[in-house]
C-alpha positions as CSV (number, residue, x, y, z in Angstrom):
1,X,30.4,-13.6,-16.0
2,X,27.1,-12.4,-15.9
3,X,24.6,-13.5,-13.2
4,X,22.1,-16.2,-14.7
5,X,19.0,-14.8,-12.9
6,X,18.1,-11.4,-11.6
7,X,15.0,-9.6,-9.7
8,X,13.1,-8.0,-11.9
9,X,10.8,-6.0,-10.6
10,X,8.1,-6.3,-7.9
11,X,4.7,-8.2,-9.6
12,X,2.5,-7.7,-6.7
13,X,2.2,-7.6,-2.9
14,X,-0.2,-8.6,-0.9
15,X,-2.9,-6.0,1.0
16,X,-4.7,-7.4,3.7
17,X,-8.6,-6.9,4.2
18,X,-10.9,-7.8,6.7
19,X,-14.0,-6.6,4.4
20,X,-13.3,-7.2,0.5
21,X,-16.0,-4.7,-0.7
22,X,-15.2,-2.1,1.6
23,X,-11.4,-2.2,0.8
24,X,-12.0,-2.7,-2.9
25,X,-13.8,0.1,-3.1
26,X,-11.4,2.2,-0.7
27,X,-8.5,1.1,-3.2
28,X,-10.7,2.1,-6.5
29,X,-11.0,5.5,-4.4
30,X,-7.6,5.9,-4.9
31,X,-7.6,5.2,-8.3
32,X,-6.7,1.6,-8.6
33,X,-8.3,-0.4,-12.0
34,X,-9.9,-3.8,-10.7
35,X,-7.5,-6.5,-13.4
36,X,-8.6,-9.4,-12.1
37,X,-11.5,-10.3,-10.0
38,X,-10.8,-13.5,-7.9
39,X,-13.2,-13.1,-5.0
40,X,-15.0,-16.3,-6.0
41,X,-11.9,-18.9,-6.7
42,X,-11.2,-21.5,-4.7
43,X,-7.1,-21.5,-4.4
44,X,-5.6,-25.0,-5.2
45,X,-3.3,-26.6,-2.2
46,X,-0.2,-25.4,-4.3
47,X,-0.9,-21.9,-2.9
48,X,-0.9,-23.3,1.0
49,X,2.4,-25.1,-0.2
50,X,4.0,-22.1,-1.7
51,X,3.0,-20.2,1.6
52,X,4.4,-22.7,4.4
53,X,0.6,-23.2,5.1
54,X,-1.9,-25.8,5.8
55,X,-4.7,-24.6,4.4
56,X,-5.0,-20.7,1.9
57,X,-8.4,-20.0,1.0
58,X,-9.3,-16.3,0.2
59,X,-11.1,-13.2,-1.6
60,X,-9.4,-11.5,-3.7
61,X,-8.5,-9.1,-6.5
62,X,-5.9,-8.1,-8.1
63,X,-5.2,-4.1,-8.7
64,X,-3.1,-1.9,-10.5
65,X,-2.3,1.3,-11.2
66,X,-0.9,3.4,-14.0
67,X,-1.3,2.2,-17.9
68,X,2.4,0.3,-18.3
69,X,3.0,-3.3,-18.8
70,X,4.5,-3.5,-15.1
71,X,2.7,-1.5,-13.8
72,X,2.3,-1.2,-9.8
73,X,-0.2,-4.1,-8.4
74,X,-1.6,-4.8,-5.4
75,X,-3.4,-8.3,-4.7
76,X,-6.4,-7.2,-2.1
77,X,-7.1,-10.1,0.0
78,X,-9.9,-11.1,2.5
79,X,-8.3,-14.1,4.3
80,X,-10.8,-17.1,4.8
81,X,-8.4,-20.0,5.7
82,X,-7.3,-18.9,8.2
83,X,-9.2,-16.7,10.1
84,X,-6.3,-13.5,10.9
85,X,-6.1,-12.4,14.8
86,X,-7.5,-9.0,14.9
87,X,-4.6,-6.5,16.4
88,X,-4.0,-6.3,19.6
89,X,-7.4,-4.4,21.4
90,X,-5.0,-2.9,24.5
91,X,-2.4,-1.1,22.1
92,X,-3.5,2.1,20.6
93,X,-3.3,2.4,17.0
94,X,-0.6,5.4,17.1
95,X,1.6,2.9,19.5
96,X,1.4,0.2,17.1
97,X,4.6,-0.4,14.1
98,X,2.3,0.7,11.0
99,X,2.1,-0.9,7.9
100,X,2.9,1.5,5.2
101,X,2.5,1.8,1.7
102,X,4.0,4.5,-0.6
103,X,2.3,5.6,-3.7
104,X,3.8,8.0,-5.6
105,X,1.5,10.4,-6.8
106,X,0.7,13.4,-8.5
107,X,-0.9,16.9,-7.0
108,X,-1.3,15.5,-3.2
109,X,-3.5,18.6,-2.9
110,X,-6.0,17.9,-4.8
111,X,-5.4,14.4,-4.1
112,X,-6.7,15.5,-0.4
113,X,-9.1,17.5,-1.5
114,X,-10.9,15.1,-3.8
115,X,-10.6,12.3,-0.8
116,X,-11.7,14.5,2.1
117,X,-14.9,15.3,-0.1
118,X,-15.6,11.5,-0.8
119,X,-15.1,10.7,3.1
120,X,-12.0,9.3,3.3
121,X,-9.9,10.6,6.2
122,X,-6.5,12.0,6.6
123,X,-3.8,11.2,9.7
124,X,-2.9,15.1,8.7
125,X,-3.3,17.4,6.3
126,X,-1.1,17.8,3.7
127,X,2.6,18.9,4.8
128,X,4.1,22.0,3.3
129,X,6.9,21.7,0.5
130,X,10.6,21.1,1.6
131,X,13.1,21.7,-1.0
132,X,15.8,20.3,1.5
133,X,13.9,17.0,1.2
134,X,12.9,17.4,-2.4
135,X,9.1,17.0,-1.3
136,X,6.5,18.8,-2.6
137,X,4.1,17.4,-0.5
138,X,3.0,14.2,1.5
139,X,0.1,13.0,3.5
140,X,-1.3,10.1,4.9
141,X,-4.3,8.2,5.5
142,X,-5.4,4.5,6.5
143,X,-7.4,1.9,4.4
144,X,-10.1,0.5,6.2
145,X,-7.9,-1.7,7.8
146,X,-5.3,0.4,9.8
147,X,-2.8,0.2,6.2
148,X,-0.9,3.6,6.4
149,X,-1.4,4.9,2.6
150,X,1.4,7.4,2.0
151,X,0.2,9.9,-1.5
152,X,3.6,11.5,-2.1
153,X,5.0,13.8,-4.4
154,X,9.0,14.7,-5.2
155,X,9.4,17.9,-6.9
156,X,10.1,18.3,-10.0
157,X,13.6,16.4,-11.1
158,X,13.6,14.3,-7.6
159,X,13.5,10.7,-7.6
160,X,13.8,10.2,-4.0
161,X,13.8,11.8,-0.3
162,X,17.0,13.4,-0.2
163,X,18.2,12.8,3.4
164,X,21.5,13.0,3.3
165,X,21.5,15.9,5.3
166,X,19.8,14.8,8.4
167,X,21.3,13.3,11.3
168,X,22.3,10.5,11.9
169,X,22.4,8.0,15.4
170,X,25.4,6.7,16.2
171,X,26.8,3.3,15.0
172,X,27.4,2.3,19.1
């Protein structure tokens, strides 16, 4: 007997910002199309609720890429209620567990290229291809908020990393 409900597909996640503008514009660097601009609306209490919060209040947007109906979307946030801690100051960004988002993308090279020359800047340059791992190329940089932004592109035919070869740790 079939299931009654299923999963679709992911409608949006949430990407944190600590200065709407600067993010917005960081994401629209990227090329992500503004949908929906909700910098301005005050969130009703069912938001809170849905949340397990007291009190949700926000700045916001909400992004996509790509021209299909479900296309990939990102809801850019600038937290108001409440306030988020900054990280830690003591714990060096390359010691902290990163945030990371994977955007699957075309050319990374020129992708690099173009975004070097517009100021944004790269954790490395752009890694050389691996036909073992299907990879044409990959490289990463952060939003303006420490968010690891992965551009990565599969050769052609390859949906996925293929790993299967690599090592494994032991189940003990």
């Amino acid at each position: 007997m079939p299931a009654e409900w299923a999963v679709q597909s992911i409608f949006h996640f949430i990407v944190n910002a600590s200065n709407f503008e600067r993010s917005l514009e960081f994401y629209q660097a990227l090329g992500f199309k503004l949908l929906r601009d909700n910098r301005d609306v005050v969130w009703p209490q069912m938001v809170a609720e849905n949340f397990g919060m007291r009190r949700a209040q926000g700045r916001g947007a909400l992004l996509a890429l790509g021209e299909e109906a479900h296309h990939t979307r990102i809801d850019l946030i600038e937290w108001l209620e409440p306030v988020p801690a900054p990280p830690p100051a003591d714990v060096p960004p390359d010691q902290r567990v990163p945030r990371v988002i994977a955007l699957r993308t075309r050319n990374v090279r020129a992708a690099y290229r173009e975004l070097s020359e517009r100021g944004i800047q790269f954790i490395h340059p752009p890694r050389d291809r691996d036909p073992t791992l299907g990879l044409e190329s990959v490289v990463c940089c952060r939003d303006p908020d420490g968010l690891i932004v992965e551009l990565i592109e599969y050769m052609p035919g390859v949906l996925g990393s293929r790993i299967d070869h690599l090592e494994r740790r032991s189940s003990s």
